[in-house]
N, C-alpha and C positions, 0 to 999 in steps of 0.2 A: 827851813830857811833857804834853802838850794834854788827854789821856787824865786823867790825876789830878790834876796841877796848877792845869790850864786850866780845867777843870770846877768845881773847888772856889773858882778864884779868880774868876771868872765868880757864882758862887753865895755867895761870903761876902766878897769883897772889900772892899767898902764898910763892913763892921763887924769889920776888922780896925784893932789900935792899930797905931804906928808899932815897936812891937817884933815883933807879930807878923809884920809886911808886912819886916822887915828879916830875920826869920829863914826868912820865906816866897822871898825873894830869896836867901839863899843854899841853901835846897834847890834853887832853880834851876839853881845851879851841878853842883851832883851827876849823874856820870853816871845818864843815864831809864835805866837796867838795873840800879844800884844801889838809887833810889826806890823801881822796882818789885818790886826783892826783897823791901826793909822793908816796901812797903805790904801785902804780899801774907804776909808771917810766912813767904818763902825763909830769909832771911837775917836776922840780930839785927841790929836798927838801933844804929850807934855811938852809943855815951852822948851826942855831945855834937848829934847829928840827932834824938834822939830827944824833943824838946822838947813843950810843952804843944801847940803848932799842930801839930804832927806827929800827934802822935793826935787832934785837932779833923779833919785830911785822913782820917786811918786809918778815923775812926768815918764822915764824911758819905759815903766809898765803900763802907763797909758799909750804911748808911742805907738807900743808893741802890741795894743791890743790884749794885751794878756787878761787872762781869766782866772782873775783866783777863786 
């Protein structure tokens, strides 16, 4: 999870509120082979993972070019 999470929380940390950083905490939870499905449009991300920070990740690993 270092890969997408690590990166982005490294990179926006400090300008996240306390609701994002609560919902960024339980993406943490999420199996990293679940995330990476979402992040990558594998797999539909569940209604309820699919929140405004979620796509704030979605788009800054687009951004970034990254290659998962």
């Amino acid at each position: 999870m270092d890969l997408l999470l690590g990166q982005f929380a490294d990179a926006c940390l400090e300008g996240l509120s306390d609701e994002e950083l609560d919902t960024l905490e339980n993406l943490m939870e999420v199996p990293d082979r679940d995330v990476l499905a979402w992040v990558t449009g594998e797999k539909t991300t569940p209604t309820h993972y699919d929140s405004a920070l979620f796509q704030k990740i979605v788009s800054f690993h687009a951004q970034r070019n990254t290659h998962l």
